[in-house]
C-alpha positions in Angstrom: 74.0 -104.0 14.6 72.8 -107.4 13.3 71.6 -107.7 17.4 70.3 -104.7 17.9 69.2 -103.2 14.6 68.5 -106.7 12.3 66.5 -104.9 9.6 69.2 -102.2 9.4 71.7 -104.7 8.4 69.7 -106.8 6.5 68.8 -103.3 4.1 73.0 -102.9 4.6 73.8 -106.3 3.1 72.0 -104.9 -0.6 72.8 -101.5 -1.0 74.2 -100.9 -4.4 76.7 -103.3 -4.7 79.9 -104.8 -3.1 82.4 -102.3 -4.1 80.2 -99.4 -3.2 79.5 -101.3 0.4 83.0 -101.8 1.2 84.7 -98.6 0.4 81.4 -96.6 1.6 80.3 -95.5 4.9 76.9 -94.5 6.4 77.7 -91.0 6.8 78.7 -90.8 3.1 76.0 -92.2 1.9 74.0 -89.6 3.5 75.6 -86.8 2.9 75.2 -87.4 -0.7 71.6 -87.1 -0.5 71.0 -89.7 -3.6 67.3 -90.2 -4.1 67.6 -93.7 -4.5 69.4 -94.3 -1.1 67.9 -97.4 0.9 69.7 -95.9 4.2 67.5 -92.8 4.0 64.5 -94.3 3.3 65.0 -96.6 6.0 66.3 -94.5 8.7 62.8 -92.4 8.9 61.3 -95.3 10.3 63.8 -94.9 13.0 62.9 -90.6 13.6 66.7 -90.2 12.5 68.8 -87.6 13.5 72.3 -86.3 12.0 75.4 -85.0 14.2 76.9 -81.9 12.2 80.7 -81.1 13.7 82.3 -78.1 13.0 84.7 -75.6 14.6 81.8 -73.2 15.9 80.4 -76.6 17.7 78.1 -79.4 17.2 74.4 -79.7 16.4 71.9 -81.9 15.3 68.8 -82.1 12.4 66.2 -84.3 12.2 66.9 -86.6 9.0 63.5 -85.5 7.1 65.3 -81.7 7.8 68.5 -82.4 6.5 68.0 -83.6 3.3 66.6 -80.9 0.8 66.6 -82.5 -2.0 68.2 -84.8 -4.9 72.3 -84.4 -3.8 71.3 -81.6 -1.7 71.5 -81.4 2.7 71.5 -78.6 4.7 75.5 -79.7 6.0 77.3 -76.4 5.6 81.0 -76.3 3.6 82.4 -75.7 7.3 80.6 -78.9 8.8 81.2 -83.1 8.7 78.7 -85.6 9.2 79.8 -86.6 12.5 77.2 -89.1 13.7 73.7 -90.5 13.6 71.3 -91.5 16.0 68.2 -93.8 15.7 65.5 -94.0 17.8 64.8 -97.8 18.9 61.7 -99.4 18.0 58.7 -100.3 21.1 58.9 -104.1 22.1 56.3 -105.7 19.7 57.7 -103.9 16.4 58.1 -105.6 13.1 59.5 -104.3 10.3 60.1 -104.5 6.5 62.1 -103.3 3.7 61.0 -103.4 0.2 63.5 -102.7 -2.6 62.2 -102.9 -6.3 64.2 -102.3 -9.7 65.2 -104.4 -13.0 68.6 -101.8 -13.0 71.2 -101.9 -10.6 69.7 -98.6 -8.8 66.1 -98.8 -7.5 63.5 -97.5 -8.9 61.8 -98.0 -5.4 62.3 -98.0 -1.7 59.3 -98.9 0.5 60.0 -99.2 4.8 56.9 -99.9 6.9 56.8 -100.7 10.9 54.4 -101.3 12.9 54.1 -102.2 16.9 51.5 -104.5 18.0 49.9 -103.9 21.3 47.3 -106.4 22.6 46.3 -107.1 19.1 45.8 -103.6 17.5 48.4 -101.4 16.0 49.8 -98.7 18.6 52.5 -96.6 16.3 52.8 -97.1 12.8 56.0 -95.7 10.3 55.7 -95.9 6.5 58.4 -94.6 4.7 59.0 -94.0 0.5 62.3 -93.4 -1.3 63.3 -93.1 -4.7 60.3 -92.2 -6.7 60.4 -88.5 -5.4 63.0 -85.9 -5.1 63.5 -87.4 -1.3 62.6 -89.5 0.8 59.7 -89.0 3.2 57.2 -90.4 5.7 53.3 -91.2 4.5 51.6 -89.6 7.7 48.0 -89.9 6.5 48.7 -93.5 5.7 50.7 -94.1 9.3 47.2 -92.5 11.1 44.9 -94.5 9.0 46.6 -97.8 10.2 47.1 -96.6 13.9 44.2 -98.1 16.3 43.0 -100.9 14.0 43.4 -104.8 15.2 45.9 -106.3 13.5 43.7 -108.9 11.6 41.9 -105.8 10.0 44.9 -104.6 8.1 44.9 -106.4 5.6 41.5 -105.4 4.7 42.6 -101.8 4.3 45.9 -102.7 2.3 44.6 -101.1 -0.7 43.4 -97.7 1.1 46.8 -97.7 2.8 48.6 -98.3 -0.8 46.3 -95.7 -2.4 47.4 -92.9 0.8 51.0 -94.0 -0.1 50.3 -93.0 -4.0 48.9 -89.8 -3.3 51.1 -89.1 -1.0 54.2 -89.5 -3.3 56.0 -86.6 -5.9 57.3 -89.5 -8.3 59.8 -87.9 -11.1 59.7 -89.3 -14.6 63.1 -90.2 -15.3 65.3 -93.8 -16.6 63.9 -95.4 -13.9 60.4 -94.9 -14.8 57.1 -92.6 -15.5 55.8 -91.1 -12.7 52.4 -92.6 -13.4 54.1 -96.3 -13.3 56.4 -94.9 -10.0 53.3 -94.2 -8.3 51.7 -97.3 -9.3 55.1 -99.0 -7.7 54.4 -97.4 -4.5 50.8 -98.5 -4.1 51.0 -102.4 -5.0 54.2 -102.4 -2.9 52.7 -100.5 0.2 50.0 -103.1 0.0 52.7 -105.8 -0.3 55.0 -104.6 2.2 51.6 -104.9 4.5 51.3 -108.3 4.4 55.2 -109.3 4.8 54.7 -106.9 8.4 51.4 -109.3 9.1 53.2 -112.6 8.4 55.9 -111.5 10.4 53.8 -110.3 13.0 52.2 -113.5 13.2 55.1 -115.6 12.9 54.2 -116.8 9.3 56.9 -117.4 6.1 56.7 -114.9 3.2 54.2 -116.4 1.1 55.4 -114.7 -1.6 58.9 -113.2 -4.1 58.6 -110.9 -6.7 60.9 -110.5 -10.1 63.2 -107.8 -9.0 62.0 -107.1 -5.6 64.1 -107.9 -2.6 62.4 -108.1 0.6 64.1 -107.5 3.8 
């Protein structure tokens, strides 16, 4: 996985803490359907799919299908969690987790991809957790950053951030307001877009944040 999938693991290594991440598996974590779940969040970037076993046979749901809601999927009382596949990234991807709260569970989870061809951004994936009742994909935000040369991005960082906003159903709740949760997803969107850009263009983080982890 570290190979093959290095931002998966690296979002692995800080999910909840080290009890939950030795005794738990990917699976369970999934079939919970926990708002606040980095693996969910993260695994739209990679158009996600769920194996469902049971005794009438096997089928598959796209992960934005499966889960409905806060603890809720669409796994039947008859069915397991048998598997899940990820789609692998185009050559030229980079990718970033961001992963903000002062408590133990987030108050947000911010994945963003992009895949640079001959300078301008080809396919783009931003994906929000925790502020809303699920996790979900920013489309408008994805199409607005699709086309544009990669030394342009930054420009647009706060349009981008504001899509991501609007985009998002925050829920007032210990964790926050909704007004501050979707003020969370904005400045990070626009952070998260500069981490891709560094990366992209081999440069260090410039920057760490109180309670953020960046992946």
């Amino acid at each position: 996985v570290r190979e093959r999938w290095p931002l998966v693991a690296g979002v692995a290594a800080h999910v909840a803490n080290v009890r939950v991440r030795n005794v738990g598996t990917v699976g369970g974590n999934l079939a919970f359907a926990d708002p606040h779940s980095d693996l969910a969040t993260l695994f739209l970037l990679f158009d996600a799919t769920v194996r469902l076993a049971s005794a009438a046979g096997p089928r598959e749901v796209a992960l934005t299908d499966f889960v409905r809601g806060p603890y809720e999927t669409v796994r039947r009382a008859d069915e397991l969690l048998a598997g899940v596949r990820l789609t692998p990234w185009p050559a030229g991807t980079t990718g970033v987790y961001a992963k903000f709260g002062p408590q133990e569970r987030p108050s947000l989870g911010l994945a963003l991809a992009l895949t640079i061809e001959s300078d301008r951004v080809s396919r783009a994936r931003l994906a929000v957790g925790c502020v809303s009742p699920r996790p979900h994909r920013v489309e408008a935000a994805e199409r607005a950053l699709v086309g544009r040369p990669l030394d342009t991005v930054g420009r647009v960082a706060d349009e981008i951030g504001a899509l991501a906003a609007a985009a998002s159903d925050p829920v007032s709740d210990l964790h926050g307001g909704a007004d501050y949760k979707r003020e969370l997803v904005r400045v990070f969107t626009r952070r998260a877009l500069g981490a891709v850009i560094a990366r992209a263009e081999s440069r260090p983080l410039e920057a760490r944040y109180p309670h953020a982890i960046l992946v």
